[in-house]
C-alpha positions in Angstrom: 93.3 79.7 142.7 94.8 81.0 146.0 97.7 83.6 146.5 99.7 81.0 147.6 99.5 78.9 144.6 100.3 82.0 142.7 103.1 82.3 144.8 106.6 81.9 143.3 105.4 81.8 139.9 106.8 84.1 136.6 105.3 87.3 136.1 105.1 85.6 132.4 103.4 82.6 133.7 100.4 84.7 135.3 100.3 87.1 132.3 96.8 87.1 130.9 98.0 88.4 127.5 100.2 86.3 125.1 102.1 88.8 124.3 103.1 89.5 128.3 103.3 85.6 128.7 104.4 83.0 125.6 104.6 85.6 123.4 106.9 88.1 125.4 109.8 88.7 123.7 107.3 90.3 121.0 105.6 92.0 123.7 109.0 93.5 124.6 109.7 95.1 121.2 107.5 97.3 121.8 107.2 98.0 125.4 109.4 101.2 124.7 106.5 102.4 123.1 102.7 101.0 123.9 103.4 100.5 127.6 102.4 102.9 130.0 106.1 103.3 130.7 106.6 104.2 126.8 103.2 106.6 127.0 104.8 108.6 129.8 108.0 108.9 128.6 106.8 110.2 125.3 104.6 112.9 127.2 107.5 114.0 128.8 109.2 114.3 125.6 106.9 116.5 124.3 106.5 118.8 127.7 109.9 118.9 127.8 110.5 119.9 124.0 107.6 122.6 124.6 109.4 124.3 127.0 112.8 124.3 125.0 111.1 125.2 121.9 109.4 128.6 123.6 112.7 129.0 125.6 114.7 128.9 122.0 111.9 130.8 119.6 108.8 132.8 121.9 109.9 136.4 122.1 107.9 138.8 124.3 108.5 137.4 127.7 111.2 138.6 129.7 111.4 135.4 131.9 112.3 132.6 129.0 114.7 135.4 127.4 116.4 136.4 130.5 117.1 132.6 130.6 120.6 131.1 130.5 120.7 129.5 126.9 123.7 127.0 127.9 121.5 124.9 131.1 119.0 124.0 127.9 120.6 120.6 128.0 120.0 120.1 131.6 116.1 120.8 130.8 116.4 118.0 127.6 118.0 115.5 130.6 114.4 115.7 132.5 113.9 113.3 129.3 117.0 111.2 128.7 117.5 110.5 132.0 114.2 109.3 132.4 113.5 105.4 134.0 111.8 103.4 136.1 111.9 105.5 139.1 110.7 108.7 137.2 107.7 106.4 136.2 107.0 105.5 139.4 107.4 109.1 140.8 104.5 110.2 137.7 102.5 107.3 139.0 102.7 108.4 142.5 101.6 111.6 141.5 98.9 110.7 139.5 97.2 108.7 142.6 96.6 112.1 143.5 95.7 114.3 140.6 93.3 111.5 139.1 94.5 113.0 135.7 97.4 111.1 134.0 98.9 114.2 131.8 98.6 116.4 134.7 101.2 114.1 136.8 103.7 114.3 133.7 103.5 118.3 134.8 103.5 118.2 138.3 106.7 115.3 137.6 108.5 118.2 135.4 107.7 121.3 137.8 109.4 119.0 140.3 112.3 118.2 138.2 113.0 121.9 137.2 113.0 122.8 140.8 115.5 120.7 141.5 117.5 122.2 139.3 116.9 125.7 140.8 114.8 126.5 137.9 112.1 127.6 139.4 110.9 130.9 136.9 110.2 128.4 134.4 107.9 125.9 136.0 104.5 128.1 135.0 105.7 128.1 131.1 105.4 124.2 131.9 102.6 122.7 129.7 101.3 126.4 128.9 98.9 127.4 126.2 98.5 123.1 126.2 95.8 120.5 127.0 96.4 117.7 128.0 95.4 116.5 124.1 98.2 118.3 122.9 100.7 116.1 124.7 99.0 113.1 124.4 98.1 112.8 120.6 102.0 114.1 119.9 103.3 111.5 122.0 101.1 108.9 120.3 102.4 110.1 116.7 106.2 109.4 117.9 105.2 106.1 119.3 103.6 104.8 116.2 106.0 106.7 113.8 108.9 105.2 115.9 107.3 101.5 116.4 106.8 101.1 112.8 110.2 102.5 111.4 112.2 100.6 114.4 110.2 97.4 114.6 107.6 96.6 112.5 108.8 97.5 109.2 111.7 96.2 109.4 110.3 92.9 109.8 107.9 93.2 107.0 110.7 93.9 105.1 112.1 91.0 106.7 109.3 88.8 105.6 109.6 90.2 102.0 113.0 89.3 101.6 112.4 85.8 102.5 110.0 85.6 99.9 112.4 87.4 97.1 114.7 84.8 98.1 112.4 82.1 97.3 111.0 83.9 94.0 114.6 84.3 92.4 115.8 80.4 93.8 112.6 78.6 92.2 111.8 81.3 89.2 111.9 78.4 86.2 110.6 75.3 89.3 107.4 74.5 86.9 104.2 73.7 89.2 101.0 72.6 88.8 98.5 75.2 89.9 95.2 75.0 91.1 92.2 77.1 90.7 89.1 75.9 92.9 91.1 73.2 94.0 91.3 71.7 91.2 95.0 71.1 88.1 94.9 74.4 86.5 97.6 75.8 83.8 100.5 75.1 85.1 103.0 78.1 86.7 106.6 77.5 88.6 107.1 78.2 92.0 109.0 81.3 92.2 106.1 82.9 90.1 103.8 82.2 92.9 105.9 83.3 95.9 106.4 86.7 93.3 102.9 87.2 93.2 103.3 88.0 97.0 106.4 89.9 96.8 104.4 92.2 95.2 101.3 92.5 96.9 103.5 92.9 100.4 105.6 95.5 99.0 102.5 97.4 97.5 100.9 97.1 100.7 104.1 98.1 102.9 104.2 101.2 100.9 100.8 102.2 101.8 101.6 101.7 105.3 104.8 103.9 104.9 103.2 106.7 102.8 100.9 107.9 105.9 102.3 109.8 107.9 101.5 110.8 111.4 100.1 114.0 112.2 100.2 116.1 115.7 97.1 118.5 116.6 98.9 121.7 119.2 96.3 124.0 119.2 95.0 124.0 122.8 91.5 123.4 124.2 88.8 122.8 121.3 91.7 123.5 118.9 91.9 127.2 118.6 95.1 128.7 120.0 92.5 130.8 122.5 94.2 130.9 125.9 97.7 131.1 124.6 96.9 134.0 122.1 95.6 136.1 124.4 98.7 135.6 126.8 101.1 136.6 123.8 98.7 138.2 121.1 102.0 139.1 118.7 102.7 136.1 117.7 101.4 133.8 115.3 100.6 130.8 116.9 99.4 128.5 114.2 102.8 129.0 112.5 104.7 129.0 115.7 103.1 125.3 116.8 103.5 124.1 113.1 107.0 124.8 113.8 107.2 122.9 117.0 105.5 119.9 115.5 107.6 119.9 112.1 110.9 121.6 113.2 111.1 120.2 117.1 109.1 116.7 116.7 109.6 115.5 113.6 106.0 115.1 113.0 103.3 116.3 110.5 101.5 119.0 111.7 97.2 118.9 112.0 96.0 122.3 111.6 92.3 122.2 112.3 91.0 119.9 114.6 88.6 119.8 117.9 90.0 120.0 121.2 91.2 116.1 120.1 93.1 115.1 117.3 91.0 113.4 115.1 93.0 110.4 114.6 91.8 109.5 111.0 95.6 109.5 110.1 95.7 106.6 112.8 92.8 104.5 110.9 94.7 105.1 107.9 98.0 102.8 109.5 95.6 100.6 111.1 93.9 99.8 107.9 96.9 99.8 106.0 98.2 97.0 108.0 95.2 94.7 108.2 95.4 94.3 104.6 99.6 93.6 105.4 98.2 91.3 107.4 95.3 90.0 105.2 98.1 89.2 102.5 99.9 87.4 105.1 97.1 85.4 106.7 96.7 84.3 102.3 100.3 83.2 102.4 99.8 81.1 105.4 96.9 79.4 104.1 98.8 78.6 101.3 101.7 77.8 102.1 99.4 75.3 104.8 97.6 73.6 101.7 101.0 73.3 99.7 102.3 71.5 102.7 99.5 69.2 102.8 99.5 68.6 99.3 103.3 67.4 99.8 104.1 69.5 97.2 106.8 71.7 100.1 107.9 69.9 103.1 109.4 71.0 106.5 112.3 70.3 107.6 112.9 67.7 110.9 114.2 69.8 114.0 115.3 67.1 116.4 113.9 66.6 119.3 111.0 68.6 118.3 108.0 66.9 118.6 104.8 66.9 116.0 102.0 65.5 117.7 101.5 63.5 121.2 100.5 60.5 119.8 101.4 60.1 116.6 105.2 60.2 115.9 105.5 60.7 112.5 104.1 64.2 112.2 106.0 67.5 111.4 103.2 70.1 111.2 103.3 73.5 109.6 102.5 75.2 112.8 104.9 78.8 112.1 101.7 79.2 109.2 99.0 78.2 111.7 100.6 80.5 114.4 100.6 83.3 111.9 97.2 82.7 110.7 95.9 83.5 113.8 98.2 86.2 115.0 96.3 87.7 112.0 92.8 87.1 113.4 93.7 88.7 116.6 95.4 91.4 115.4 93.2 92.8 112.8 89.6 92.2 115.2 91.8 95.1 117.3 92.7 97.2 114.6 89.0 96.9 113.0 87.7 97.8 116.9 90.2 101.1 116.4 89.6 102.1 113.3 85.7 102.1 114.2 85.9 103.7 117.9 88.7 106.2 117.3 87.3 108.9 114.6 84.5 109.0 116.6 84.2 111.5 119.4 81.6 113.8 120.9 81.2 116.9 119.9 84.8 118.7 121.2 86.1 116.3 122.8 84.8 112.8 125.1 87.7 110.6 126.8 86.8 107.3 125.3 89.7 107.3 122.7 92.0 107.2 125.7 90.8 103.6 126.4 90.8 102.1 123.2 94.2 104.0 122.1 95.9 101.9 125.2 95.0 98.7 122.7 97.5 99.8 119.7 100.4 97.6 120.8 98.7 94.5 121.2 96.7 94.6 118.0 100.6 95.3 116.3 102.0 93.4 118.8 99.9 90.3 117.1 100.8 91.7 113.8 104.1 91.3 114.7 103.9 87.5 115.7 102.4 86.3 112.7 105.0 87.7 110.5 107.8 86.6 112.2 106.2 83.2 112.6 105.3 83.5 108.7 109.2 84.0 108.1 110.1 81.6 110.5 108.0 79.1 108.5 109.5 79.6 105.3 113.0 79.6 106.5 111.7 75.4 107.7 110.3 74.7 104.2 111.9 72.9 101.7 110.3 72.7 97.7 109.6 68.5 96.9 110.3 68.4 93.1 109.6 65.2 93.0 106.4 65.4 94.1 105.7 68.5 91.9 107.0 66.5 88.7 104.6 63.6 89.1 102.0 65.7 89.2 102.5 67.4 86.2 103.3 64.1 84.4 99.9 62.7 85.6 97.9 66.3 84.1 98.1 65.9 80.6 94.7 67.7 80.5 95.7 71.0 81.3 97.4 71.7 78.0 93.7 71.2 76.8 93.7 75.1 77.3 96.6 76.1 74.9 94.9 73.9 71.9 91.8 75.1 72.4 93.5 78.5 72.0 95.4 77.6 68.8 91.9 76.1 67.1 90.8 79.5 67.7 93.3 80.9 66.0 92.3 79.3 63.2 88.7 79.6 63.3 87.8 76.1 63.9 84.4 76.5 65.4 83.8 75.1 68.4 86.9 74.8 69.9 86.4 75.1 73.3 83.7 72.9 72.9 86.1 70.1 71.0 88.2 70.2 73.9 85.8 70.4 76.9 84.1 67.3 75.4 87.9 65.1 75.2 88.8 66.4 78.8 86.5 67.8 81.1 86.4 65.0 83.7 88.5 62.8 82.9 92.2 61.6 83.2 94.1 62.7 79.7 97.7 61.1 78.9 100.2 62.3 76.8 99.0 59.7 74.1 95.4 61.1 74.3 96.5 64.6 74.2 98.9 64.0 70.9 96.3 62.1 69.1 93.6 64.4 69.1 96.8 66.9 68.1 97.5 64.8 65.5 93.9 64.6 64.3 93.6 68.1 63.5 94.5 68.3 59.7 93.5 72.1 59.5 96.8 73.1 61.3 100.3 74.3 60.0 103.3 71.9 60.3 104.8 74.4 62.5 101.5 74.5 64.9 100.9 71.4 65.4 104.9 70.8 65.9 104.7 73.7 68.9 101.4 71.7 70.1 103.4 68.4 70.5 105.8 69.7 72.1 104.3 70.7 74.8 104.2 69.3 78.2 102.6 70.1 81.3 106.2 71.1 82.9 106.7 73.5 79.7 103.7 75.3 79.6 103.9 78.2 81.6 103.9 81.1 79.6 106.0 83.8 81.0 106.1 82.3 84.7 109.8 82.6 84.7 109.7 86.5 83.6 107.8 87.5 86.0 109.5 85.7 89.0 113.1 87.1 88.0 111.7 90.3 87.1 109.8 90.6 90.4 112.3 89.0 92.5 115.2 91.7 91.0 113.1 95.1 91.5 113.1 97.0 94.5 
């Protein structure tokens, strides 16, 4: 393709990545914090909260106590006010330095010259490397993109399904176990069962928390501590990361974080995902088996042939969203606890991947609960197929012979059913037959029905559906 076929065409139409070209306005929930843009930024967050922090707390240096207290907003402004022209200025910068952490610097000792502030531009980024900064801005980023974005859509997602556990809790269903009619179950029972995997899962992802390394090269405090040997510096930097970031502190590490906490998330939310890939599936075979349909959109269009098709495409969409996003996170969480010896760069590669494998995440769930806000339940549908599985209730009087010591019970009813197409008349004859039950046993057995018998199905939806 030439440049002058590219010419005049979107910046989304040449993206390369889904999530910079159809599926961009994913991509831009979380540009603020897995672009390069949002990487910067967050360095300069942490620079600049390093220097406030020593200015507020270090004591034995005459130049950040001699410091006017009251022009400490001006130095937090380096970082609000930052945009697209400070980025460009850091790029700029690093074209020369070759080293991206080392431009964040050079951008800050800048900025505090401007301001005429020029005593504190050697306390910039001391007692640091470049780790320091970069594994603290990381932690915000993914402690921020899950509480402000992806979360909230899981929850999202959950709630969409609570909705349809509570609405369909007593909607009696045939089930199916290896594809074939198993004992019965209603609707909302199922949709509960993954209420409550997702919320189990979700609170795995929310119980890790992120964790900052700020110990300086190979992790121990050495340049720094000889600089200011009075004070305690594994205390003072647990400070900064707890008291100042809002982080959890990591006290022994290399010269890297080790980012097992990172692994931990990543893992957390493949099986998130895994639980939502299982939903698609089923909702996809549920939808095939007419037992939900989807609702018409006009003017949407199903196939390009065949008129009459309304696909479940929002659970195909999702189902590979999944795919994609968990081959990434699976790639991470294998590369990223791996480093040699103190410290090698290739994590600083691979960590540029996080957005897009949540970025995917992030499709398929939204396309999952757009899916189910398009499906309707077909009780009609659902009812003749109950009415035409008389066998199933094979399984509670083969129960109740047991009760009673019958021998062979299973066997009694594996020989009348397995196979073969049972009415109701077949099912109350053999009932009938059996003159070694109570009146009141064989009363309970005959009035059953395949709509009827599903044990505690109801419970468990409403019960499921109410807790949070």
């Amino acid at each position: 393709m030439s440049k002058d076929e590219l010419y005049g065409i979107s910046s989304e139409g040449l993206a390369i990545s889904p999530l910079d070209g159809r599926y961009s306005n994913i991509g831009r929930r979380f540009a603020p914090y897995f672009s390069e843009y949002g990487l910067v930024k967050h360095r300069v967050w942490v620079e600049v909260n390093w220097l406030i922090f020593m200015l507020e707390n270090l004591k034995g240096s005459s130049i950040l106590e001699t410091f006017p207290k009251e022009r400490i907003p001006e130095i937090l402004n380096i970082y609000e006010s930052f945009s697209g022209e400070s980025f460009e200025r850091v790029k700029e910068i690093e074209a020369t330095t070759n080293h991206d952490v080392k431009a964040v610097e050079y951008y800050i000792d800048d900025e505090l010259r401007d301001f005429g502030m020029d005593e504190l531009v050697s306390y910039v980024h001391i007692g640091c490397t470049s780790e320091d900064i970069t594994n603290s801005a990381y932690a915000k980023i993914l402690k921020s993109a899950l509480e402000d974005v992806w979360i909230p859509e899981a929850e999202k997602l959950i709630s969409s399904l609570e909705n349809f556990t509570m609405r369909y809790a007593d909607t009696s269903m045939l089930a199916h176990t290896h594809g074939q009619p198993a004992t019965p179950t209603t609707v909302g029972k199922e949709f509960a069962v993954y209420v409550h995997r997702l919320r189990s899962s979700l609170a795995n992802v929310k119980q890790i928390e992120p964790l900052a390394k700020f110990n300086g090269a190979t992790g121990n405090y050495a340049a720094i501590s000889i600089a200011f040997p009075k004070v305690d510096w594994p205390n003072f930097n647990r400070r900064f990361v707890e008291e100042k970031l809002g982080l959890t502190f990591n006290p022994v590490t290399t010269q890297i974080e080790s980012h097992d906490y990172m692994c931990h998330i990543f893992d957390a939310i493949r099986n998130f995902n895994n639980i939502v890939r299982d939903l698609d599936q089923d909702m996809w075979l549920y939808i095939s088996m007419e037992y939900f349909i989807l609702k018409v959109v006009k003017d949407e269009v199903g196939s390009s042939t065949m008129p009459h098709k309304v696909n479940p495409i929002k659970f195909e969409n999702g189902e590979s969203n999944v795919d994609m996003s968990n081959a990434i996170f699976m790639a991470l969480s294998n590369k990223l606890p791996i480093s040699r010896m103190q410290r090698d760069l290739s994590d600083s590669s691979s960590q540029r991947n996080i957005g897009i494998a949540f970025g995917y995440s992030l499709q398929a769930i939204t396309q999952t609960t757009s899916g189910l806000g398009r499906v309707m339940v077909n009780t009609e549908k659902i009812a003749e197929d109950l009415a035409g599985n008389w066998g199933v209730l094979a399984e509670p009087i083969q129960t109740m012979l047991r009760k009673y010591g019958i021998p062979n019970a299973y066997e009694q009813l594996k020989e009348l059913t397995r196979g073969k197409r049972m009415s109701k008349e077949d099912i109350h004859s053999f009932i009938k037959s059996i003159d070694s039950l109570s009146d009141e046993d064989k009363y309970v057995l005959l009035g059953l029905t395949p709509d009827s018998y599903i044990g505690y199905a109801c419970q468990i939806a409403e019960e499921t559906a109410q807790k949070k």
